[in-house]
C-alpha positions as CSV (number, residue, x, y, z in Angstrom):
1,X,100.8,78.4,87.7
2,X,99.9,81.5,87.8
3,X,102.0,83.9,85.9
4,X,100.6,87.4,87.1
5,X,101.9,86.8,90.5
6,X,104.4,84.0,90.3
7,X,102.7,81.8,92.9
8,X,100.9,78.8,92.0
9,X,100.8,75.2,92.9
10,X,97.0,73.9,91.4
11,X,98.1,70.2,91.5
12,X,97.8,70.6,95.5
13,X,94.9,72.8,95.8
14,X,92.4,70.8,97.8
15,X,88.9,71.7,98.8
16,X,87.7,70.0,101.8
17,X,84.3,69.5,103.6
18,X,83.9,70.7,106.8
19,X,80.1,70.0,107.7
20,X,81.0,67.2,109.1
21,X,83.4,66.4,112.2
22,X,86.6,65.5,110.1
23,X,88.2,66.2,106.6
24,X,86.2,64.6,103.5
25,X,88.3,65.5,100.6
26,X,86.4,66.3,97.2
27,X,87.8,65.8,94.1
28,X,89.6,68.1,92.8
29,X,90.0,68.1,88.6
30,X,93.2,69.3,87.9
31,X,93.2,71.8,84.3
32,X,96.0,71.0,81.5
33,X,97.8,74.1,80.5
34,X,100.2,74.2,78.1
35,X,103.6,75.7,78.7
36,X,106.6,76.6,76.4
37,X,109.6,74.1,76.8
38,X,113.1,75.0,76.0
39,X,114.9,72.3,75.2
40,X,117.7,71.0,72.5
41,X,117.2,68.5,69.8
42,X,119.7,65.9,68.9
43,X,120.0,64.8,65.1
44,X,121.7,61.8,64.3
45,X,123.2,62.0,60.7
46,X,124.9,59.3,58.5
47,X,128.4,61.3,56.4
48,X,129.0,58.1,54.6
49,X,131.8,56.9,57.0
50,X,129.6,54.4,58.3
51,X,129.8,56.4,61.6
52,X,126.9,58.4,62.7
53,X,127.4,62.0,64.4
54,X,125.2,63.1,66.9
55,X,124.9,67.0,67.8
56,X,122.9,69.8,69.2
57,X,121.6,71.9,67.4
58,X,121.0,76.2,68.5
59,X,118.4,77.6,68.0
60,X,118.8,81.9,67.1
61,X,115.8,83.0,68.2
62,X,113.7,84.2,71.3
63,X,111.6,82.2,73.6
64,X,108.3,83.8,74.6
65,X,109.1,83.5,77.9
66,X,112.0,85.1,78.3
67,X,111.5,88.4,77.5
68,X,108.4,90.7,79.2
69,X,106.8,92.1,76.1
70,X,105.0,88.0,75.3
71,X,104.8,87.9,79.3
72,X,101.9,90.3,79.1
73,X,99.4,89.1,77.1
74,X,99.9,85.8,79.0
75,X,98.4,87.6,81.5
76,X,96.5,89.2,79.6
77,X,94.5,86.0,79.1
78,X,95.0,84.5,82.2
79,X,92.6,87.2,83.9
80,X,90.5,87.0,80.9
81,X,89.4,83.6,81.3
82,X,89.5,84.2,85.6
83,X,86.7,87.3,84.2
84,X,84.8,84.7,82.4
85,X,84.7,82.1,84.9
86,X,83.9,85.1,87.8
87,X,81.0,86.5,85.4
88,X,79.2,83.0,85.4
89,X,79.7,82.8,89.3
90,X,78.2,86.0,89.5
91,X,75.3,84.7,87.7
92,X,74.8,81.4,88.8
93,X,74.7,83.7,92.5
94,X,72.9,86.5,91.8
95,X,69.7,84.1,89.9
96,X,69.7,82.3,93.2
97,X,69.3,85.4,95.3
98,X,72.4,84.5,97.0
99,X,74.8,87.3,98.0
100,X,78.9,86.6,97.7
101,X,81.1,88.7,99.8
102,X,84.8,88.4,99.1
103,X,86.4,89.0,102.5
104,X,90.2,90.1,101.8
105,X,93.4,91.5,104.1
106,X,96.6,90.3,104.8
107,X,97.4,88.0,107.8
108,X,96.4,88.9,111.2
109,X,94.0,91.4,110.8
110,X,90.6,89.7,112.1
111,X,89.0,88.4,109.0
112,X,88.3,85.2,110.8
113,X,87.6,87.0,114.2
114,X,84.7,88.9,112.6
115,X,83.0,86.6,110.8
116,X,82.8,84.4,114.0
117,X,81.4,87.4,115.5
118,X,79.1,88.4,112.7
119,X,77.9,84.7,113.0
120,X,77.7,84.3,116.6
121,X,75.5,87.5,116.8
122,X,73.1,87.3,113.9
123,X,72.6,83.9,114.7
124,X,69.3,82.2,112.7
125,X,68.7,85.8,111.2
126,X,71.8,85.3,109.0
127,X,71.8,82.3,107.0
128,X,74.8,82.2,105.8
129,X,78.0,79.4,105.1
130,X,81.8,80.4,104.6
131,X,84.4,79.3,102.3
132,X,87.6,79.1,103.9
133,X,90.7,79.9,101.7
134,X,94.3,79.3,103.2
135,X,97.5,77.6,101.9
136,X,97.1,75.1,104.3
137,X,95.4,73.8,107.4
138,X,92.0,73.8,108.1
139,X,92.7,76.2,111.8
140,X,89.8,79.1,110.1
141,X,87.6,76.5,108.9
142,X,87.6,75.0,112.1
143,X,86.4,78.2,114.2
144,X,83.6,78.8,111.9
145,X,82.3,74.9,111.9
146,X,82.3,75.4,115.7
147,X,79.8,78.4,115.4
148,X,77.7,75.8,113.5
149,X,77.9,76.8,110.2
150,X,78.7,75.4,106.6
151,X,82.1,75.8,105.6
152,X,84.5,74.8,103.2
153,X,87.9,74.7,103.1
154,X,90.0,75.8,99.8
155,X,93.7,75.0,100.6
156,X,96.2,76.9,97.9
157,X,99.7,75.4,98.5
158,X,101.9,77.6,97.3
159,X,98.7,79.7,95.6
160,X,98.3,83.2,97.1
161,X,95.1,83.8,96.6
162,X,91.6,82.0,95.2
163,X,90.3,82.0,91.4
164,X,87.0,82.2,89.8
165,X,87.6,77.8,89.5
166,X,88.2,77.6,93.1
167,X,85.3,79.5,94.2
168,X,82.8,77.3,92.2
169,X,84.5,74.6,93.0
170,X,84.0,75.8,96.4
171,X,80.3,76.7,96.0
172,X,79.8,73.4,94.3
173,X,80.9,71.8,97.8
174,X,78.9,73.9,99.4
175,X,75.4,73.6,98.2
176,X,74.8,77.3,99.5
177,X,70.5,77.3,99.7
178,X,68.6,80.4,97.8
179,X,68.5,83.5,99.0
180,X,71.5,82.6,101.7
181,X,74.9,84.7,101.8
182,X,78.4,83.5,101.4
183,X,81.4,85.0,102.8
184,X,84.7,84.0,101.1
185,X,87.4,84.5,103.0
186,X,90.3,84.8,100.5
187,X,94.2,84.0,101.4
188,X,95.9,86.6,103.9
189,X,97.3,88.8,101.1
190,X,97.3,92.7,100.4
191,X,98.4,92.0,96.5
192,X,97.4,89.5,94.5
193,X,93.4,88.8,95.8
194,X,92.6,92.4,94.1
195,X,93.4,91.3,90.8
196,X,90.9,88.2,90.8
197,X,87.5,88.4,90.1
198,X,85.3,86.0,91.7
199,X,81.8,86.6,91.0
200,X,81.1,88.3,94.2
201,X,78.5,91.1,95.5
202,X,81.3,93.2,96.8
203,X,84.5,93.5,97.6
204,X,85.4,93.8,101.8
205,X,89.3,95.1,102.6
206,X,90.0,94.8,106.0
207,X,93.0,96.7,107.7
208,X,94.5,96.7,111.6
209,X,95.2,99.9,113.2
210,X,98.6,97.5,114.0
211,X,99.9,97.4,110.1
212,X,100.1,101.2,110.3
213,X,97.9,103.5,108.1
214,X,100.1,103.8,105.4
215,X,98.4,100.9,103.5
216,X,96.0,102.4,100.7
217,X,99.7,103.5,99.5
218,X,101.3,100.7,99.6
219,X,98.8,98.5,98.3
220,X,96.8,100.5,96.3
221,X,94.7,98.0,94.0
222,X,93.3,96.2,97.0
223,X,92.0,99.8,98.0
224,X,90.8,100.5,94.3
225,X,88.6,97.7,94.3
226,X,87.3,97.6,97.6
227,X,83.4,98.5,98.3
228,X,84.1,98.7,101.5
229,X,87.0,99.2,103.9
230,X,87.0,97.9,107.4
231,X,89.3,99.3,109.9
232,X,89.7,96.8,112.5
233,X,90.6,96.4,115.9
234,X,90.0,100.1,117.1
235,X,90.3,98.9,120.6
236,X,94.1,99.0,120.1
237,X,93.9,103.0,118.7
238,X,95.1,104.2,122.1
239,X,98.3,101.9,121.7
240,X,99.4,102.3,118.4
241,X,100.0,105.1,116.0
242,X,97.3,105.1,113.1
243,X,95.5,108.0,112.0
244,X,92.1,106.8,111.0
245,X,91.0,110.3,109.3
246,X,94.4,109.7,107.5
247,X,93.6,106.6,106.6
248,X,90.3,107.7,105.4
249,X,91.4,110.6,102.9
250,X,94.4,108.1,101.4
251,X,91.6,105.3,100.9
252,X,89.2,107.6,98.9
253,X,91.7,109.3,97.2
254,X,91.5,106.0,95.1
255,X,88.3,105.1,95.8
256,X,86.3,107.5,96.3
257,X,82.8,105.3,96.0
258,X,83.7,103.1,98.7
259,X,82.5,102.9,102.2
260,X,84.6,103.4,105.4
261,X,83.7,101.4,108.7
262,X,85.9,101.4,112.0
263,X,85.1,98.6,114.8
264,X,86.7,96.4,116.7
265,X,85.4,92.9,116.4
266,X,86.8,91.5,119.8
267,X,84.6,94.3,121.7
268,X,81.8,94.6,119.7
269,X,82.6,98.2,119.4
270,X,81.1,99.4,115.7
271,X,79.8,96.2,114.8
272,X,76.0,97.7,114.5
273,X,77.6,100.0,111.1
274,X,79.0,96.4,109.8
275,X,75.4,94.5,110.5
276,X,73.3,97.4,108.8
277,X,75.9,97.1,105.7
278,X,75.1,93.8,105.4
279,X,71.2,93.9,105.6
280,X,72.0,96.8,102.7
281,X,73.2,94.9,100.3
282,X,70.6,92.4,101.1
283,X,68.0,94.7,100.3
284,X,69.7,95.6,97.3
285,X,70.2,91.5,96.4
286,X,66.2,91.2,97.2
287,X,65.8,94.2,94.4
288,X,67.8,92.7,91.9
289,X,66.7,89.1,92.2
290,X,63.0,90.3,91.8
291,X,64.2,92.4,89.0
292,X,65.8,89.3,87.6
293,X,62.3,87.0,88.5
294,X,59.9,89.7,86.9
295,X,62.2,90.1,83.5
296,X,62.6,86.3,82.9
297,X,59.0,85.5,83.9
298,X,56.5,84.5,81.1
């Protein structure tokens, strides 16, 4: 359960390989938590009548739960052990050379349309798998496998977003080799993605010109968090009302280290700013894993 957001439902979260035509389920290992009950306790007493009485007893106190001041460090320590498990991702990636991008919006917006794209395009030159996160289905998964790449799918149930766990759960499916890249497509969800760490490289918001521009707003710790920010389907700019240099100055007036990109990944249109991103960062991942080779070498 997951008591920042509410949402929850890690009995049914399943992560399935797609390599293959057809589902194989993994095994999924289920974590104990404990929770506070609230409950009555019946005493049974003997008053010498030879009858015994039974009754509940009240209890004059609070429950944790109840009131907001014990709900905070609850989740306090919920992201504190998500931070732990994210930090040993990041390592287990980063001394592999491989590079994580945690790929984030809400529904709709074309985070499954450009990574077939980016795919498609780079071909061989990319070698890269995907892990897939949705409450259900495997409809995502399923349009990546067909571009012939690895993919695995992490279905939520009622979760709204993925965890540190599921992502190296995820990764364990996934057998990602050195030096590759993984993109992580999280749930469609503007809120509670930005609060979870998973051990990424960076952070990717993407945003339609059809939501409106008003997002950065709305939603600002997706935008707070984001190293880069996509503005998507710029085809549709003539159609709809969205000021992009709007967009822009809301976006870095919380973020003001973040990058800005406007394409449309149906058309192509801007894609060439999103490909030399991503051969960036992987001249920045090249830098650090020889860093990381030269320090731990003898």
């Amino acid at each position: 359960m997951c008591t920042t957001c509410g949402c929850g439902d890690e009995a049914n979260t399943r992560v399935s390989g797609l390599q293959e035509p057809g589902v194989t389920l993994l095994p999924v290992h289920a974590h104990e938590h404990e929770h506070p009950h609230s409950h009555e306790h019946a005493h049974s007493h003997d008053e010498g009548d030879g009858h015994p009485h039974s009754h509940d007893h009240e209890h004059d106190h609070d429950h944790p739960h109840a009131h907001r001041p014990e709900t905070i460090p609850l989740e306090q320590n919920l992201l504190a052990k998500n931070d732990l498990l994210a930090a040993r991702n990041r390592g287990w990636l980063e001394g592999r050379g491989i590079r994580a991008f945690n790929v984030m919006s809400s529904p709709g917006a074309g985070k499954t349309t450009l990574l077939v794209r980016t795919l498609a395009d780079l071909g061989d030159s990319l070698r890269a798998g995907v892990i897939e996160g949705d409450q259900e289905t495997s409809l995502d998964a399923d349009r990546i496998r067909a571009v012939g790449r690895p993919v695995i799918q992490i279905n939520t149930g009622a979760g709204c977003h993925l965890d540190a766990d599921m992502l190296r759960r995820g990764l364990d499916a996934l057998d990602p080799e050195t030096g590759s890249t993984v993109f992580i497509e999280n749930v469609g969800n503007l809120v509670c993605p930005a609060l979870f760490d998973l051990g990424e490289a960076a952070k990717v918001v993407i945003v339609s010109v059809t939501e409106g521009d008003d997002k950065p707003h709305k939603y600002p710790h997706m935008f707070m968090a984001a190293d880069l920010v996509i503005v998507n389907k710029s085809d549709l700019l003539p159609y709809v009302e969205f000021d992009v240099d709007g967009f822009r100055r809301r976006t870095r007036q919380l973020n003001p280290r973040t990058e800005f990109l406007v394409l449309s990944a149906t058309t192509g249109d801007g894609l060439a700013g999103w490909y030399d991103w991503l051969g960036g960062t992987s001249s920045r991942s090249s830098t650090l894993t020889e860093s990381l080779t030269n320090t731990l070498s003898p």
